[in-house]
DRENNUKE-583729 format. One record per residue (C-alpha): residue number from 0; x, y, z. Coordinates in steps of 0.25 Angstrom, whole numbers, plus 5000, padded with zeros to 4 digits. Example, Ala and Ser with C-alpha at 12.3 -4.5 7.8 and 13.67 -1.06 7.14 Angstrom:
<recs>
REC  num    px    py    pz
REC    0  5049  4982  5031
REC    1  5055  4996  5029
</recs>
This chain:
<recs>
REC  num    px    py    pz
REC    0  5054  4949  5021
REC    1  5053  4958  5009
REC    2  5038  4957  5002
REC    3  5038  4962  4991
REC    4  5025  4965  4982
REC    5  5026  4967  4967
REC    6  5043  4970  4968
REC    7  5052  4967  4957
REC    8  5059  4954  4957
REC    9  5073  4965  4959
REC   10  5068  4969  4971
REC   11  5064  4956  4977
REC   12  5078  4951  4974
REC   13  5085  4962  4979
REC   14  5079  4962  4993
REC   15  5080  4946  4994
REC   16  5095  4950  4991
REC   17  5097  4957  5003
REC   18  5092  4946  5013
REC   19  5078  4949  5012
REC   20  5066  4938  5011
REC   21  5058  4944  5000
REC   22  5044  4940  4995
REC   23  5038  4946  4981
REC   24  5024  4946  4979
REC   25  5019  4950  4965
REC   26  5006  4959  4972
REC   27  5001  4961  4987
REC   28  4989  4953  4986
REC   29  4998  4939  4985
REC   30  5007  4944  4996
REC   31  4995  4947  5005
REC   32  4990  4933  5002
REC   33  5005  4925  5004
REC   34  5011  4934  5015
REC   35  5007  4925  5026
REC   36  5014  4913  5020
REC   37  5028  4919  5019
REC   38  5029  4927  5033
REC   39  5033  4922  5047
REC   40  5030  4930  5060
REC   41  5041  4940  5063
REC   42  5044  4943  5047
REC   43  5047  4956  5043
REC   44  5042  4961  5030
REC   45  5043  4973  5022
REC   46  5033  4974  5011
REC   47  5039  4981  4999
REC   48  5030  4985  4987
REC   49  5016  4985  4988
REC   50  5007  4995  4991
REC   51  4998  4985  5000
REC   52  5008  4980  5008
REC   53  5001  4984  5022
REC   54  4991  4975  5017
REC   55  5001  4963  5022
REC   56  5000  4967  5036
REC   57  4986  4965  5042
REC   58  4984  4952  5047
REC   59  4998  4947  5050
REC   60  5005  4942  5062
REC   61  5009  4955  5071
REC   62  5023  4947  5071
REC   63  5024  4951  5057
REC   64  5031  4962  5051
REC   65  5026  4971  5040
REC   66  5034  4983  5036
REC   67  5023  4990  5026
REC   68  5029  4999  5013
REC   69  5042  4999  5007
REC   70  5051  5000  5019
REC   71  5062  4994  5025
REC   72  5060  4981  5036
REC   73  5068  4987  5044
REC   74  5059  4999  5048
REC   75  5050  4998  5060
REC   76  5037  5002  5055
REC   77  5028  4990  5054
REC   78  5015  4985  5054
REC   79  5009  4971  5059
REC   80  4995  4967  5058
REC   81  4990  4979  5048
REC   82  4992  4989  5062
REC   83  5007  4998  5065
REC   84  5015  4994  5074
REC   85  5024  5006  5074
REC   86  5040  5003  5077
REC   87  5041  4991  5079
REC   88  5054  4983  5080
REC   89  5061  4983  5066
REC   90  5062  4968  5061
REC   91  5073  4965  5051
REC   92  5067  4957  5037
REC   93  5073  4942  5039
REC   94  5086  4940  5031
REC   95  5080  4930  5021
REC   96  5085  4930  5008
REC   97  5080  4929  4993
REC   98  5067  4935  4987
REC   99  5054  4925  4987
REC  100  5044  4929  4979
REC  101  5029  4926  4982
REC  102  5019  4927  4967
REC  103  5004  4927  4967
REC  104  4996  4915  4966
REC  105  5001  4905  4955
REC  106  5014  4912  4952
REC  107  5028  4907  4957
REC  108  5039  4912  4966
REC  109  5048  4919  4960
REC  110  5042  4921  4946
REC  111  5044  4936  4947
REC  112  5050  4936  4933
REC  113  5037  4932  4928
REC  114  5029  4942  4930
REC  115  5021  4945  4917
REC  116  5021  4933  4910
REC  117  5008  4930  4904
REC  118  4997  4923  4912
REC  119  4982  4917  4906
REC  120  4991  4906  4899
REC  121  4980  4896  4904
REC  122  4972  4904  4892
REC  123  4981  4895  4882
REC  124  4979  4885  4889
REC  125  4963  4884  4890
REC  126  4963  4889  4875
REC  127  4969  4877  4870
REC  128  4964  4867  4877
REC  129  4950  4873  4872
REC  130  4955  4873  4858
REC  131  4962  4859  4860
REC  132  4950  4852  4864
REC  133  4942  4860  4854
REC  134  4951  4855  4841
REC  135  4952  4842  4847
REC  136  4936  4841  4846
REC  137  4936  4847  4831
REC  138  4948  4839  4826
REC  139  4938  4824  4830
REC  140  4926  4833  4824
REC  141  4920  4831  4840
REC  142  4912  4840  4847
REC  143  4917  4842  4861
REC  144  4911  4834  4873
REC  145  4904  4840  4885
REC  146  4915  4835  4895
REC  147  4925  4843  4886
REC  148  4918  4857  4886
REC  149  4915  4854  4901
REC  150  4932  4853  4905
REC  151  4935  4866  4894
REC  152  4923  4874  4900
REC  153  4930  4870  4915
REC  154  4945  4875  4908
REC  155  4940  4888  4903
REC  156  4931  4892  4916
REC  157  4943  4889  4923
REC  158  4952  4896  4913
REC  159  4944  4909  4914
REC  160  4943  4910  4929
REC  161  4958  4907  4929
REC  162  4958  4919  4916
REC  163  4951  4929  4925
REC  164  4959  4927  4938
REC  165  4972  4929  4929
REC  166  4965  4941  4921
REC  167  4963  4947  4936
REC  168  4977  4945  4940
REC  169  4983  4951  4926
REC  170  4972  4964  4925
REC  171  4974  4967  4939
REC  172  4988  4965  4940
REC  173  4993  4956  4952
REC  174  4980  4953  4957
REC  175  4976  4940  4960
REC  176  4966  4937  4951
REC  177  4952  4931  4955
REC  178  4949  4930  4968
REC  179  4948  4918  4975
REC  180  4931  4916  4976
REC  181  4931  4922  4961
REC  182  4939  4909  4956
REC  183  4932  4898  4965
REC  184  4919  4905  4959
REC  185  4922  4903  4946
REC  186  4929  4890  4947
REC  187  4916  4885  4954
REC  188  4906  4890  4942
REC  189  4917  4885  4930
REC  190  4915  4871  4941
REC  191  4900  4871  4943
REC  192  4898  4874  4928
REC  193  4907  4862  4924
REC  194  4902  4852  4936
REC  195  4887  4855  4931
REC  196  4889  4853  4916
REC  197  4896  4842  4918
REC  198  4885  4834  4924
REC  199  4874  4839  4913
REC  200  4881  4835  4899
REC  201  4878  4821  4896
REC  202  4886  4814  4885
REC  203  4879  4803  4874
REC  204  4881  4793  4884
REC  205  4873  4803  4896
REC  206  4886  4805  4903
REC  207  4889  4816  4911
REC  208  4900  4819  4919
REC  209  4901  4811  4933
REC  210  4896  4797  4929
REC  211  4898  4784  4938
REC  212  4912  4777  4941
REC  213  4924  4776  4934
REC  214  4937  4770  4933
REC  215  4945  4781  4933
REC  216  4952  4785  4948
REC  217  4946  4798  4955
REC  218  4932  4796  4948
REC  219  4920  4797  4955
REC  220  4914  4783  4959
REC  221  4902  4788  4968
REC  222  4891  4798  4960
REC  223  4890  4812  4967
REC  224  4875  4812  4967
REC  225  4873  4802  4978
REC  226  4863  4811  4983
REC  227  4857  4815  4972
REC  228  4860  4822  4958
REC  229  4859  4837  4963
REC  230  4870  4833  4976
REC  231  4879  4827  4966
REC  232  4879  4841  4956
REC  233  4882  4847  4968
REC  234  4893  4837  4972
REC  235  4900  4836  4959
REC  236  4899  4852  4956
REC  237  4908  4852  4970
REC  238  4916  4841  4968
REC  239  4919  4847  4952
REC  240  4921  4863  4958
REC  241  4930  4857  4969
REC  242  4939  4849  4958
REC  243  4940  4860  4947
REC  244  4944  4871  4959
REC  245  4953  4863  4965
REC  246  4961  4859  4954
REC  247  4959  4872  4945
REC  248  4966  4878  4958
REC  249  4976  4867  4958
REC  250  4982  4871  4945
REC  251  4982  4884  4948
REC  252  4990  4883  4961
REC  253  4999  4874  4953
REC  254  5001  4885  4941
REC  255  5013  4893  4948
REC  256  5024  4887  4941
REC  257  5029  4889  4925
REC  258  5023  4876  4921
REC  259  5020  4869  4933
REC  260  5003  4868  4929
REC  261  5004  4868  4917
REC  262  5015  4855  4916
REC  263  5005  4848  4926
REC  264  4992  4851  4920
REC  265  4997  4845  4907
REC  266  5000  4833  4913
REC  267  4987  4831  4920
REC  268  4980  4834  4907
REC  269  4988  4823  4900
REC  270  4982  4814  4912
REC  271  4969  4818  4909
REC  272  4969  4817  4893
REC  273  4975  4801  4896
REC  274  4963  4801  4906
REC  275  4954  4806  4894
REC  276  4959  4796  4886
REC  277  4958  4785  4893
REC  278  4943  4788  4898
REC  279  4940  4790  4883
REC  280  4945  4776  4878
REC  281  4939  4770  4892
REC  282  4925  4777  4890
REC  283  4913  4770  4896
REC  284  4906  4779  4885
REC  285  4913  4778  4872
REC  286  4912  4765  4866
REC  287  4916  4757  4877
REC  288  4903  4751  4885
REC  289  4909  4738  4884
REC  290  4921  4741  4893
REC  291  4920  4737  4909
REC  292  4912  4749  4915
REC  293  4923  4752  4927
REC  294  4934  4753  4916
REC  295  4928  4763  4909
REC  296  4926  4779  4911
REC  297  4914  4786  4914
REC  298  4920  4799  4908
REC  299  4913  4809  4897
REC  300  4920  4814  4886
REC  301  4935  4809  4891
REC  302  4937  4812  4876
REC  303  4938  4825  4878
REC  304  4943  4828  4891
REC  305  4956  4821  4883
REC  306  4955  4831  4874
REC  307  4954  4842  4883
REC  308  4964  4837  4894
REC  309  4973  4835  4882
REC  310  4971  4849  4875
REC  311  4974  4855  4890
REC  312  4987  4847  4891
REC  313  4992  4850  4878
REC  314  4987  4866  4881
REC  315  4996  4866  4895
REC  316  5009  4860  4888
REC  317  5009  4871  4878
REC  318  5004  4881  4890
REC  319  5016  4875  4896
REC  320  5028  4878  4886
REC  321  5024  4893  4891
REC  322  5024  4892  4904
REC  323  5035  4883  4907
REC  324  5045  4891  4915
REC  325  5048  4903  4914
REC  326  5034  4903  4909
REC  327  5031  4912  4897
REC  328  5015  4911  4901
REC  329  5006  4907  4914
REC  330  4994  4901  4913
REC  331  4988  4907  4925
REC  332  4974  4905  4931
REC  333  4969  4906  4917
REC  334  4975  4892  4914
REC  335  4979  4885  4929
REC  336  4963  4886  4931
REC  337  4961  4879  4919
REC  338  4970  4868  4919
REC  339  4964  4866  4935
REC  340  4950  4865  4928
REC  341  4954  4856  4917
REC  342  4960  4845  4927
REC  343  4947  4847  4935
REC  344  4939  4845  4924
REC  345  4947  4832  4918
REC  346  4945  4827  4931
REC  347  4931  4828  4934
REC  348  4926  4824  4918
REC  349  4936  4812  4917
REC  350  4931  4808  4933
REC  351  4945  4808  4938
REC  352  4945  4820  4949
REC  353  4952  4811  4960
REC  354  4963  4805  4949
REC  355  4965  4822  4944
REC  356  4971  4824  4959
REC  357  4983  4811  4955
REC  358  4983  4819  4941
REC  359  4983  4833  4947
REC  360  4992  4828  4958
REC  361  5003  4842  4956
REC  362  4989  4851  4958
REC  363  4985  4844  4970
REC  364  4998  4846  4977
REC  365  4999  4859  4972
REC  366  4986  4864  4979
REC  367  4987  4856  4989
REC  368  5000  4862  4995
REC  369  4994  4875  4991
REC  370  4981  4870  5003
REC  371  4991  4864  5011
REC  372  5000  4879  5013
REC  373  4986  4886  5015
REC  374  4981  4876  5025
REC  375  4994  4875  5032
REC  376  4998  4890  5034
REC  377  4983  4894  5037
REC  378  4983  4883  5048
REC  379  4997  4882  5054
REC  380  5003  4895  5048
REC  381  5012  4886  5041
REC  382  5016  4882  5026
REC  383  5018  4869  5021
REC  384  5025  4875  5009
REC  385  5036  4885  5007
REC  386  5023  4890  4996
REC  387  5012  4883  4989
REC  388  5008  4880  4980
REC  389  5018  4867  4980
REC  390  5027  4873  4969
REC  391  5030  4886  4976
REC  392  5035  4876  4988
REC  393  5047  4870  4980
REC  394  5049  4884  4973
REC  395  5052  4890  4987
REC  396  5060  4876  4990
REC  397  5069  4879  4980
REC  398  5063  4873  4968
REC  399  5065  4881  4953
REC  400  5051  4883  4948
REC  401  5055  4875  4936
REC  402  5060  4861  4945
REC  403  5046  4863  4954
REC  404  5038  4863  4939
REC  405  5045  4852  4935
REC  406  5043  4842  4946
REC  407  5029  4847  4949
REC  408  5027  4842  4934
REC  409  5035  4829  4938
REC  410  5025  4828  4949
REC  411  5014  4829  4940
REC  412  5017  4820  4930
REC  413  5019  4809  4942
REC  414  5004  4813  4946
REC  415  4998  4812  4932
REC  416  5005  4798  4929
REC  417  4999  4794  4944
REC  418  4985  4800  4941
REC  419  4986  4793  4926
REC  420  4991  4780  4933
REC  421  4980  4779  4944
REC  422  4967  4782  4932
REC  423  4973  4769  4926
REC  424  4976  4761  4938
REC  425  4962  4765  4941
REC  426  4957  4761  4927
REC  427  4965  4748  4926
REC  428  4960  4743  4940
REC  429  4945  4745  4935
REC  430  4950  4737  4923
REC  431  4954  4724  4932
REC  432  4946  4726  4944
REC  433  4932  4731  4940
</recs>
């Protein structure tokens, strides 16, 4: 096996033409982190263009072979476990064939050719929704509600840790952005701002965010604060932190295809604006006190999570004419971050967080199979998938990128009709039965 750190697509191609198994990585940090997937004991490897490559050999099995600088398998100097082991027997690199190629985080195999096609395009994305929503309010001579400013305040947070971790990666050039603990940090102040202020804004009718039961499937039926109002803070500050980094990570893990996020956020934002729509017309709080108390919905200001869930629907089909493949533009952190937090958000103000994981039902399998890979090769050494997340699998089966984003749109569409079928079902049965 041939690893190859920061080659040209031309050299990659010409060694997989001569029987060899190569494997690009676009810097040495992303082949540090993804080696151990894609070795098997007794593999030969030569690693071919990095000044750090020595740094791949502490901690491996000793019946792993690495031949360090730009030198040819076939010598017999070697080095196993970060120590020399002098002339050791030559082993030959396995006669695989064809060149494999291994991106950083959120970028596709095989997508060498796109190097240098502009990142940040969430920056369009979270700009127009901001300005949508904002015309939308100055065109009905309305001054915003509180629930709206809360979701755009949860975009933009988002939106700016995501801006910051792309601004890393871009200045430093093939650095991996933000760290780990620097994201969940900020996620969790943009989550413990939002969760807090949700609670404190009453509107005219002294409604806050988590009031009792409603129809709609996934909502809270028991209160938080069974043991007290300071508990149930802390309770729903957890249960809100938990929802926005799973799903904000969610998206992001889905964004590695030309298209894929995009076409399936916008189709769980249609979900939401029918959902805003409805709740508005079914209001317990605008001018319908007469209707039957379970067959309304307890939800503040559904009139302007319509508004916004439609502003970021209409934002990511325009995003997507760009980034459609071959994309023009991605969106990056800047933008997967965003539209994570946004479904988070929707989800929590319209009280339907167990009905999101129906509508959302692409992002759950796509992080999930991204948990299952982790857990499996961590426990057994073994991977469940050829590569997670779930697209990369049927890329490596064989897949073209375009027919994996096509049907993972197909897919869904199926999970936003199920997840719409299911809130009326839901509603509907409250209608009859009580």
């Amino acid at each position: 096996m041939l690893i190859g750190i920061g080659s040209t697509q031309e050299a990659l191609e010409a060694a997989g033409a001569r029987g060899v198994e190569v494997v690009g990585f676009d810097d040495a940090a992303t082949a540090i982190s993804q080696i151990d997937a894609l070795l098997s004991d007794g593999d030969a490897v030569l690693v071919k263009g990095s000044n750090g490559s020595g740094r791949l050999a502490p901690g491996r099995p000793p019946s792993r072979r690495f031949v360090p600088d730009d030198r040819h398998p076939h010598l017999r100097r070697g080095r196993t476990r970060g120590h020399p082991v002098g002339d050791a027997p030559a082993h030959p690199l396995p006669p695989r064939q064809g060149v494999r190629t291994v991106h950083p985080p959120g970028r596709p195999p095989g997508t060498l050719h796109q190097r240098g096609t502009p990142t940040m395009g969430g920056l369009v994305i979270i700009i127009s929704t901001v300005l949508g929503y904002t015309l939308a309010n100055l065109t009905q001579l309305r001054t915003p509600r509180a629930s709206g400013v809360l979701l755009l305040f949860l975009v933009v947070g988002l939106g700016l840790i995501g801006f910051l971790d792309d601004f890393e990666k871009i200045s430093k050039q093939r650095s991996l952005g933000l760290r780990a603990w620097q994201k969940i940090v900020g996620q969790a102040l943009i989550g413990i701002g939002f969760s807090v202020a949700a609670l404190h804004f009453a509107d005219r009718n002294g409604l806050t965010l988590p009031p009792p039961g409603s129809p709609s499937p996934g909502t809270r039926r028991s209160t938080l604060a069974f043991a007290g109002s300071v508990v149930g803070l802390i309770l729903f500050i957890l249960w809100a932190n938990f929802l926005i980094t799973a799903w904000s990570n969610a998206v992001n893990l889905t964004d590695g295809l030309d298209g894929l996020a995009a076409g399936a956020s916008a189709m769980v934002f249609g979900a939401y604006t029918l959902i805003g729509v409805w709740q508005t017309n079914q209001s317990c709080n605008y001018g319908h006190e007469t209707m039957v108390p379970t067959t309304c919905y307890q939800v503040r200001d559904p009139r302007d999570l319509a508004m916004i869930a439609a502003a970021l629907m209409g934002a990511c089909f325009g995003f997507l004419w760009w980034n459609a493949s071959p994309a023009k533009i991605f969106m990056g952190d800047t933008g997967s971050l965003a539209l994570g937090g946004a479904v988070a958000g929707l989800s929590i103000l319209t009280r339907t967080e167990f009905l999101a994981v129906i509508l959302g039902g692409l992002f759950l399998a796509e992080v999930m199979s991204d948990i299952i890979q982790i857990v499996s090769f961590k426990s057994t050494g073994r991977r469940v998938f050829r590569m997670a997340p779930l697209h990369h699998h049927f890329e490596l089966g064989g897949w073209t990128e375009v027919n994996v984003v096509i049907r993972f749109w197909i897919i869904a569409g199926l999970c936003v009709i199920a997840g719409l079928g299911l809130f009326y079902a839901e509603y509907l049965r409250q209608l009859i039965f009580g």
